[in-house]
MILUMPA-837223 format. One record per residue: x, y, z of N, C-alpha, C in turn; residue number from 0; chain. Coordinates in steps of 0.1 Angstrom, whole numbers, always signed. Example, Ala and Ser with C-alpha at 12.3 -4.5 7.8 and 13.67 -1.06 7.14 Angstrom:
+-------+-------+-------+-------+-------+-------+-------+-------+-------+-----+------+
:  n.px :  n.py :  n.pz : ca.px : ca.py : ca.pz :  c.px :  c.py :  c.pz : pos : unit :
+-------+-------+-------+-------+-------+-------+-------+-------+-------+-----+------+
:  +132 :   -57 :   +78 :  +123 :   -45 :   +78 :  +132 :   -33 :   +78 :   0 :    A :
:  +128 :   -22 :   +71 :  +137 :   -11 :   +71 :  +129 :    +0 :   +79 :   1 :    A :
+-------+-------+-------+-------+-------+-------+-------+-------+-------+-----+------+
END
This chain:
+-------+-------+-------+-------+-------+-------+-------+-------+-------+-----+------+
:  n.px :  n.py :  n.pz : ca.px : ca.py : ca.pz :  c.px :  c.py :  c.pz : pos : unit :
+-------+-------+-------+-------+-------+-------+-------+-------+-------+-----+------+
:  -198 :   -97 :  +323 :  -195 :   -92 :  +310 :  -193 :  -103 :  +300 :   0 :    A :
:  -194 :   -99 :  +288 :  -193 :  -109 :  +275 :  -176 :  -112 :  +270 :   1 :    A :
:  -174 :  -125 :  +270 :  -163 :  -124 :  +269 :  -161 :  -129 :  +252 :   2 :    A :
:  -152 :  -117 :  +249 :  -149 :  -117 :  +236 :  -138 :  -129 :  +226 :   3 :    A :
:  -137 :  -134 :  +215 :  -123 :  -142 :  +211 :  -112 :  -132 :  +210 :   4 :    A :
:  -101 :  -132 :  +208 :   -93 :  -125 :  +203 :   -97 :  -116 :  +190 :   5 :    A :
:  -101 :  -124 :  +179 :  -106 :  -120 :  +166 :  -116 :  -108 :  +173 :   6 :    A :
:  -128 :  -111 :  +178 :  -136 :  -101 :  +181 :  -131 :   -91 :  +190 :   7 :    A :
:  -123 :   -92 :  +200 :  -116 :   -79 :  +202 :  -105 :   -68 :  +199 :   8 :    A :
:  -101 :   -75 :  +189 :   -95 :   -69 :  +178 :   -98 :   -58 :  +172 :   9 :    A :
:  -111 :   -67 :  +165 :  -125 :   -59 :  +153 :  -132 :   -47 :  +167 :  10 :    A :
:  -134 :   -50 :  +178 :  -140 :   -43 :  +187 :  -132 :   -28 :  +189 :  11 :    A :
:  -116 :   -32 :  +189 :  -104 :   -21 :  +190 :  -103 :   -14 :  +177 :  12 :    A :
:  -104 :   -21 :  +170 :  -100 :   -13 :  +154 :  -120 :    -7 :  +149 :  13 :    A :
:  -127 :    -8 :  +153 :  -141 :    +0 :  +150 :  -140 :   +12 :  +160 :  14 :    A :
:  -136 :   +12 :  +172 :  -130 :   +19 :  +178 :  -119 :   +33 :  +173 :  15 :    A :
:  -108 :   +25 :  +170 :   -99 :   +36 :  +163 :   -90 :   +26 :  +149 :  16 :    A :
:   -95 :   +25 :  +138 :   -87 :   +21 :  +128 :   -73 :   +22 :  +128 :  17 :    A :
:   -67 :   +31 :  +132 :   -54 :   +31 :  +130 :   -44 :   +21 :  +136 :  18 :    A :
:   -50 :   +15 :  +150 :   -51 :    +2 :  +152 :   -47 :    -8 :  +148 :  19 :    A :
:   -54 :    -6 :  +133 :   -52 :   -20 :  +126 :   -37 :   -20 :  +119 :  20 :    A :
:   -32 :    -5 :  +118 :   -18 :    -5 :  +111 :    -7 :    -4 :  +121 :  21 :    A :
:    -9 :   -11 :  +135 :    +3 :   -11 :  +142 :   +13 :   -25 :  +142 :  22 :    A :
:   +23 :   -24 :  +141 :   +32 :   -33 :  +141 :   +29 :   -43 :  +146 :  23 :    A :
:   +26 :   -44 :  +160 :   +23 :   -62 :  +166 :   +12 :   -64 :  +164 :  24 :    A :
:    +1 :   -54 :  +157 :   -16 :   -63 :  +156 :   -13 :   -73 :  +147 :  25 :    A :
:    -2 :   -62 :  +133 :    -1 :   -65 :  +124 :    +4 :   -85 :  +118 :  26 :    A :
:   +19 :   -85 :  +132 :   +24 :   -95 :  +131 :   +13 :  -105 :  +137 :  27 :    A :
:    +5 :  -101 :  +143 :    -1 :  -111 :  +151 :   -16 :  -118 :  +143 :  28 :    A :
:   -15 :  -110 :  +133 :   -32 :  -112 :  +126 :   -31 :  -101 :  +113 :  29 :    A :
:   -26 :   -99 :   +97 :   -27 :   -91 :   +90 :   -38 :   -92 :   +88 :  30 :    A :
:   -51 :   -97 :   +89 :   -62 :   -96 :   +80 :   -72 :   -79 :   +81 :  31 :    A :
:   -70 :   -75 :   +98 :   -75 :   -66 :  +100 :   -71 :   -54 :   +89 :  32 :    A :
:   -59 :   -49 :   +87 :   -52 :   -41 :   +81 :   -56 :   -44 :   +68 :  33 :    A :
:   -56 :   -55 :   +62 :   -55 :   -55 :   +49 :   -74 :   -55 :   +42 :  34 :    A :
:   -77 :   -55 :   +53 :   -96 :   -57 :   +49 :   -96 :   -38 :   +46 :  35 :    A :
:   -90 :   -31 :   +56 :   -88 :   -16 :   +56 :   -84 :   -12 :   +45 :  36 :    A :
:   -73 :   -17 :   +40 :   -67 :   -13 :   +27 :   -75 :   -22 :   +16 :  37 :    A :
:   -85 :   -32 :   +16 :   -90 :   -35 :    +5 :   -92 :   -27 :    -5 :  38 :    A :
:  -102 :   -17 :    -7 :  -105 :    -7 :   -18 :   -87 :    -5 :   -24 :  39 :    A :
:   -79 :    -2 :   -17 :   -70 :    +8 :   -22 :   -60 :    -4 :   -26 :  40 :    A :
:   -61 :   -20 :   -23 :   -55 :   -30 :   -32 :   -62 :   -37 :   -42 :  41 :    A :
:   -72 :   -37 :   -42 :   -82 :   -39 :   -56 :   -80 :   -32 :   -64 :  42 :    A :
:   -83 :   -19 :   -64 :   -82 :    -7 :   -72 :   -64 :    -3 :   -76 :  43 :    A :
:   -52 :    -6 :   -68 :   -42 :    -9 :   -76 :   -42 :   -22 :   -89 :  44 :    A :
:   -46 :   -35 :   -86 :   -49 :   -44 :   -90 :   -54 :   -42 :  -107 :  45 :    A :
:   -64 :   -31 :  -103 :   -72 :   -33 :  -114 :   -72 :   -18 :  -121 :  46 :    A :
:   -58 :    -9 :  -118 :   -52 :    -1 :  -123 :   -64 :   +13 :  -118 :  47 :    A :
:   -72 :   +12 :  -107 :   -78 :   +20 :  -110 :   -75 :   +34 :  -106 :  48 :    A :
:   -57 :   +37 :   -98 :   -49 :   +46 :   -98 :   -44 :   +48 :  -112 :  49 :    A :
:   -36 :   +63 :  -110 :   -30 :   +64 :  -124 :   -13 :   +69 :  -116 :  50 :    A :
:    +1 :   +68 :  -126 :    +9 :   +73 :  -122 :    +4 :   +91 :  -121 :  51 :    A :
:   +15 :   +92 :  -116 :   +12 :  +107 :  -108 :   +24 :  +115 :  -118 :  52 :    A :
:   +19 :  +126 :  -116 :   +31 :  +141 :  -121 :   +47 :  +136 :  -118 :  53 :    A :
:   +45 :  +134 :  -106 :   +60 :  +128 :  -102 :   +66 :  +113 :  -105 :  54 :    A :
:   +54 :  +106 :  -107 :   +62 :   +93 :  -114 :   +65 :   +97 :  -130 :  55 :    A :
:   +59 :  +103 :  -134 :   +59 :  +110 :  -149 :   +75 :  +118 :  -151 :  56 :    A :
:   +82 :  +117 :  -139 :   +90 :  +134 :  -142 :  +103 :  +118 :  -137 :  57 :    A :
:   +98 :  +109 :  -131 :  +112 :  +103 :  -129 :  +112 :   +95 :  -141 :  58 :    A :
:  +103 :   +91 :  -147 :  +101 :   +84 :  -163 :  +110 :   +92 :  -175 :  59 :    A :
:  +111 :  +108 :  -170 :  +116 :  +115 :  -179 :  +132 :  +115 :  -175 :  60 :    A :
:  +136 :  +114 :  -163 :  +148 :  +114 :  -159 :  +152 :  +102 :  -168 :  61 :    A :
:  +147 :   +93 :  -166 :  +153 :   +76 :  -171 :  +152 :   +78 :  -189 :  62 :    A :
:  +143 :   +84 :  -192 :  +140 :   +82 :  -207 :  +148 :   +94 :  -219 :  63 :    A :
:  +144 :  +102 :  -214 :  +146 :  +115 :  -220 :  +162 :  +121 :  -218 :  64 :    A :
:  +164 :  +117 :  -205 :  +177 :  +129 :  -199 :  +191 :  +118 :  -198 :  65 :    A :
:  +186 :  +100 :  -195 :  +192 :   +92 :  -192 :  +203 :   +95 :  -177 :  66 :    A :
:  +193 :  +105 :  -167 :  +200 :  +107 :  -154 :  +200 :   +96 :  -144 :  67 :    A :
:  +191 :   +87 :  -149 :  +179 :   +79 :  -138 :  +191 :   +61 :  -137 :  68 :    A :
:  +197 :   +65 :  -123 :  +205 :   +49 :  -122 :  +197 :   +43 :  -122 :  69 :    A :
:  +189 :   +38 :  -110 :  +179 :   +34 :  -105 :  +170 :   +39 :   -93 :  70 :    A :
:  +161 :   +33 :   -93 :  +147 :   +37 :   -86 :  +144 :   +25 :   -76 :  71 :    A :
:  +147 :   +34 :   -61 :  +143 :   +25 :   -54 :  +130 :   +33 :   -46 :  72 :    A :
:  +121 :   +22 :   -46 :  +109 :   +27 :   -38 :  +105 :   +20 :   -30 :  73 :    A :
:   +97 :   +25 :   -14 :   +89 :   +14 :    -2 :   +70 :   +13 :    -5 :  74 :    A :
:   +66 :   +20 :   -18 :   +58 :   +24 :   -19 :   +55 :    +5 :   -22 :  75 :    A :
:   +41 :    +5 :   -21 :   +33 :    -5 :   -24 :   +22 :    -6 :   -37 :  76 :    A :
:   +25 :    +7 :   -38 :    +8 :   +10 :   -49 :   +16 :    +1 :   -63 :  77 :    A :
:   +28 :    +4 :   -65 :   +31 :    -2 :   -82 :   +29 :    +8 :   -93 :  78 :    A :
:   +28 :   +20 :   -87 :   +23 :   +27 :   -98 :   +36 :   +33 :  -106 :  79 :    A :
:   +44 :   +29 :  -101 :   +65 :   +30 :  -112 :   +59 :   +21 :  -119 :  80 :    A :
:   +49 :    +8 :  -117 :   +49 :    -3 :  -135 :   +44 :    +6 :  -143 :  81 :    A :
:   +35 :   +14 :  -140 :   +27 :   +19 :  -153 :   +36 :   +30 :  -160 :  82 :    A :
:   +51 :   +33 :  -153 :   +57 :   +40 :  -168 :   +70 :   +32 :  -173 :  83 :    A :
:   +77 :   +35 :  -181 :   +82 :   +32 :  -189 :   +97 :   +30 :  -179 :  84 :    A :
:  +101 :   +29 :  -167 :  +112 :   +26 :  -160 :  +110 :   +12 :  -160 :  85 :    A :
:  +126 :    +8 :  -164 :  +127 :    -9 :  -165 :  +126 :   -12 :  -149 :  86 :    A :
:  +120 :   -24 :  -148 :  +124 :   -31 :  -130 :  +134 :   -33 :  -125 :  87 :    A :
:  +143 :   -33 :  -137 :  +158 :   -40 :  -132 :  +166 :   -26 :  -136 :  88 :    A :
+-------+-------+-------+-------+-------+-------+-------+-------+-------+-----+------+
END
């Protein structure tokens, strides 16, 4: 049999089953798999090509309109809280 590098059996396991690429020790061990997966969807943050949602709109109103909003903590990645009007700090 053909013996594979690590890199190639990686790419061999994640063509296989993608989700693969978003497990915790592939992750520590090599992010590039994961993040090649999420390319489109970090370009396209990058370059705004999401929009804030209904619900980032309605905590914009909490902070702006109602002044209920202490702060906003999020694990989200996308950034799409910059595009309203909630201060970072």
């Amino acid at each position: 049999p053909e013996l594979l590098t690590a890199t190639e059996l990686e790419q061999a396991i994640i063509e296989d089953d993608p989700t693969v690429a978003l497990d915790k020790g592939m992750f520590l061990r090599n992010p590039l798999p994961m993040l090649e997966l999420k390319r489109d969807f970090i370009l396209g943050t990058q370059t705004k090509k999401w929009k804030a949602t209904l619900a980032h709109r309605f905590v914009e109103l909490l902070h702006t309109k109602l002044g209920k909003l202490t702060r906003l903590y999020t694990q989200n990645i996308d950034g799409l809280e910059l595009q309203t009007s909630i201060p970072k700090e």
